[in-house]
NUSEZA-955806 format. One record per residue (C-alpha): x, y, z. Coordinates in pm, whole numbers, plus 50000, padded with zeros to 5 digits. Layout:
# NUSEZA-955806
XYZ
...
# end
This chain:
# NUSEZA-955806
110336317672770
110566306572407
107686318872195
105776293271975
107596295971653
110976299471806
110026263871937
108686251371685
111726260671495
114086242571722
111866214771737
112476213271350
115856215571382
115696187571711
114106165371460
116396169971168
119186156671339
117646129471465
116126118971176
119846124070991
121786104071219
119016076571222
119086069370826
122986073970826
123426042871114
120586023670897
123096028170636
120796054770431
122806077070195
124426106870393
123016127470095
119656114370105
119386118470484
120356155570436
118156160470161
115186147170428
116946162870701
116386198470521
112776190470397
111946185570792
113706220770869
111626234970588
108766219870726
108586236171081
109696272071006
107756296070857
109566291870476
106906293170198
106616262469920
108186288669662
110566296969899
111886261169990
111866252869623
114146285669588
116256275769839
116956237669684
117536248169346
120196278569512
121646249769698
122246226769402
122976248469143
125476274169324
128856278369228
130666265169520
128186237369563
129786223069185
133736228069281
133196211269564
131236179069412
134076183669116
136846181669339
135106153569589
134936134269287
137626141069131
139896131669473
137826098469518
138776087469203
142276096469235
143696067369458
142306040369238
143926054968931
147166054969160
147206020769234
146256014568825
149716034568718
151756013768964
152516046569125
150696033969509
153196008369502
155866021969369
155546051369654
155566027869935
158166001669786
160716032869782
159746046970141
160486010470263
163886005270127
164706036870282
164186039970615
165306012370824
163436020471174
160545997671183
158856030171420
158816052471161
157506030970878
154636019071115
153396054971130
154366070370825
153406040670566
149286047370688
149446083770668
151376087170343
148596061170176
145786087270357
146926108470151
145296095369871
141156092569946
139676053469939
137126041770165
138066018370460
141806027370319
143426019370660
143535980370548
146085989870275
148275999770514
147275971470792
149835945370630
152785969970622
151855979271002
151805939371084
155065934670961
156865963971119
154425957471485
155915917771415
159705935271404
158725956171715
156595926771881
153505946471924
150325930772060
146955929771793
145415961671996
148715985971933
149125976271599
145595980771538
146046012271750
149376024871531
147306017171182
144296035271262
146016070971424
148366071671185
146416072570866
144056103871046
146056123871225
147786141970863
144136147670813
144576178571057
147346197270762
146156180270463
144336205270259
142906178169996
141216165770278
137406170270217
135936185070578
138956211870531
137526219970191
134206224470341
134936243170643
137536265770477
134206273670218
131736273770474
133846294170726
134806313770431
138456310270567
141726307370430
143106269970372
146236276970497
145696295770806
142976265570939
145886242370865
148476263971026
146146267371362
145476228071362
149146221271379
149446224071720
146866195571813
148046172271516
151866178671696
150656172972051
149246136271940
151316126271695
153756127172051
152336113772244
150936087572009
154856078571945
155846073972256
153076052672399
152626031172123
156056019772129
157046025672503
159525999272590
159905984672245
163355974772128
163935965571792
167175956571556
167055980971234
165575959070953
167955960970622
164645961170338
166985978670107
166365970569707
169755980369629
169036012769494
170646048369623
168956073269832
168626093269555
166736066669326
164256059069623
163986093269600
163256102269263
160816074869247
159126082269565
158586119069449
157726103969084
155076081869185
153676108169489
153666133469172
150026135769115
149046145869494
152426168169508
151256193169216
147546190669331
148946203569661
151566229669555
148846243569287
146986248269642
148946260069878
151706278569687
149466295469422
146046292469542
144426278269257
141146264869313
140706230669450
138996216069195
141186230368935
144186214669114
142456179469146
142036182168739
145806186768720
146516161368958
144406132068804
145736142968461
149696137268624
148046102168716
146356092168402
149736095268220
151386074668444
152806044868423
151466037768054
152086005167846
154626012167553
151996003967334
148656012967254
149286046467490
146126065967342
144106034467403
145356024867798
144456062167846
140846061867690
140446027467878
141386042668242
139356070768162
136466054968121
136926032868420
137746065268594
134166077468606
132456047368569
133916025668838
136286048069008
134496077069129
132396074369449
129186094069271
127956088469688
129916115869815
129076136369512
125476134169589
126656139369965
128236169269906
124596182369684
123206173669998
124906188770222
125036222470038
120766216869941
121006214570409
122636245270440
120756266470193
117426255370387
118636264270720
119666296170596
116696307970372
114446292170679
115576314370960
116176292971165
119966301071306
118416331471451
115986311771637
118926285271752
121236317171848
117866334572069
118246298172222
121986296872321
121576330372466
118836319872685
119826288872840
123456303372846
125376273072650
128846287672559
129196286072202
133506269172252
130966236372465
128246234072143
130806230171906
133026202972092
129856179272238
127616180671896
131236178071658
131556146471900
128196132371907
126786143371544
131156127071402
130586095671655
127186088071553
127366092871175
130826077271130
131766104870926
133526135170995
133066148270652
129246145270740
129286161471013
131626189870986
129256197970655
126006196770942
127336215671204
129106240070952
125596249270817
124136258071172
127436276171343
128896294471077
126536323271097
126506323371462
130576328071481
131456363871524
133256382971289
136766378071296
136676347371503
136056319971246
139406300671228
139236297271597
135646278171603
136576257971274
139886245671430
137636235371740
134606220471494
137616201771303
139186186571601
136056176971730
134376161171494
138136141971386
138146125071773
134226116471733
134946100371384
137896081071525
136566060271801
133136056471575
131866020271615
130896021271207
133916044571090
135256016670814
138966020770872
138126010571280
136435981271171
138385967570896
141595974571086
140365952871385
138585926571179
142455927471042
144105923871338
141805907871553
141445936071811
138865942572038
137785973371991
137315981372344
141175978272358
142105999972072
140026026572192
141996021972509
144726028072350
144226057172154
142216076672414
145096095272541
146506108472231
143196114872119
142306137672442
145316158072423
144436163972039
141206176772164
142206196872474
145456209672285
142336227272023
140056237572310
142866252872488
144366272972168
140646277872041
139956297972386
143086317572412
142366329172127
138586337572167
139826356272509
# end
């Protein structure tokens, strides 16, 4: 038996996520509803007023708490600025004139343009995807099916993406080596995704060339991609610090695609639409949130509580992490939202040396949940686009989806032995 406060604890943290995942589907802040979310923790454990005050101002004001709001905003703003410069269109103008199979475009248009961080982004690429699912005579539901998985599934290597930003800082793990153990899964879809999307399509090669060389398209593809390409080689190649690399990477942007004239004052004017209209202050204050959450569970006590728990109703760690990354992704709509959650309650309880294993598993998991989320804004927009039922769409991304999952629960336990 659980003593009092041990229960009272986990009652805490019981209603905490409830109350969360209420206010997010009633379209509450995610910040705000972490922010309450971390009062009600503080509220049922034994943490003192001075001590929850402590914890807050720890939460805001610590170091990793401002790179990660400065490079969340910094990345939200970025794709607006892209499409400002020309440089959005001039990206997928070049890819198009290039490759001729109307396959590969419908897949790699979504994820290229997922690249760069805008809310509900998938109906960007929804037109491109109608024309090349027209070519390949796709019904609504695949090409609905085609838009949606294609934009996500780069989300699994893309180390500007902001849940592997927070669970390579929370895990206190290496970007690279999360990205390199997610491979696997992102390879095992992205098959079988191909294949059944497009099983038993023929198609004529469509000639969309714009009479330019492959080495213009190019030139101008890498040109226009140039912002996100030095954000991710500063990165990956020389580890600089995220937010550091975002900086460079909006600075690449800014410059683009200036008038001849008046340079100094088309700058000046996008920078002060920059962080006035571009930047999405929301997941700022989510990510202030978020960090505020996990500062309160930790100064609370309250993981040791929810370990004594696990260990006495004998719930394996690998089958927490898969059904709440499911639920707490599928009911918020959000993976960012709830890798952040989750993060703050399981990163303690991983044991040493095993941490890339559980965040691969956390990732995956909470990427399927978000996917087939009845208020993730990509699913709806895409099949208010198309006119898809969802019900079909989510038939036909279940099996890509599953292997993605099982492909990360499989590795995740070899690994864990």
């Amino acid at each position: 038996m659980l003593r009092r406060e041990c229960r009272m604890e986990l009652a805490g943290v019981a209603a905490a996520f409830g109350v969360i995942m209420f206010l997010i589907s009633k379209s509450v802040s995610v910040g705000l509803a972490l922010l309450i979310g971390g009062g009600i923790i503080g509220l049922f454990s034994k943490l003192s007023l001075d001590g929850f005050f402590l914890a807050v101002a720890s939460g805001v004001l610590s170091p990793i708490t401002i790179e990660l709001a400065i490079a969340v905003a910094l990345i939200s703003g970025l794709g607006r600025l892209m499409r400002e410069s020309g440089d959005l269109e001039t990206m997928v103008s070049s890819l198009v004139a290039q490759f001729r199979n109307p396959k590969v475009l419908s897949m790699l248009l979504p994820s290229l343009i997922g690249t760069i961080s805008i809310p509900g982004g998938a109906i960007m690429s929804a037109p491109m995807v109608e024309e090349n699912g027209n070519l390949l005579g796709l019904d609504a539901a695949s090409k609905a099916a085609v838009n949606l998985f294609s934009r996500h599934f780069g989300y699994f290597v893309y180390p500007l993406h902001a849940s592997i930003i927070i669970l390579s800082e929370l895990f206190e793990v290496r970007k690279a080596t999360l990205i390199g153990f997610n491979v696997p899964a992102m390879l095992v879809g992205l098959f079988i995704a191909y294949n059944l999307f497009f099983r038993g399509v023929d198609y004529q090669a469509a000639d969309r060339s714009d009479g330019n060389s492959t080495a213009v398209n190019l030139k101008n593809f890498l040109l226009s991609f140039s912002p996100v390409l030095a954000a991710l080689s500063l990165v990956l190649l020389l580890e600089v610090p995220f937010y550091l690399a975002m900086a460079v990477g909006v600075l690449i942007a800014l410059m683009r695609g200036l008038p001849s004239e008046n340079r100094l004052g088309a700058v000046k004017a996008r920078l002060v639409k920059f962080f006035k209209e571009w930047v999405n202050y929301r997941l700022v204050f989510t990510i202030i949130g978020l960090m505020t959450f996990r500062a309160l569970i930790e100064a609370s006590g309250v993981v040791g509580s929810l370990a004594g728990s696990l260990f006495a109703f004998g719930i394996p760690l690998p089958v927490l992490v898969v059904v709440l990354g499911l639920v707490a992704a599928y009911l918020t709509g959000s993976d960012m939202a709830a890798t952040g959650i989750l993060a703050a309650f399981f990163a303690p309880l991983v044991p040493s040396g095993l941490a890339v294993p559980y965040t691969s598993l956390l990732f995956a998991s909470a990427m399927v949940g978000y996917l087939v989320s009845p208020i993730h804004l990509c699913l709806i927009l895409t099949n208010e686009h198309f006119e898809a039922r969802y019900s079909v769409v989510l038939r036909k991304m279940a099996l890509p989806l599953l292997a993605m999952l099982i492909t990360a629960a499989v590795q995740a336990l070899l690994f864990l032995g």
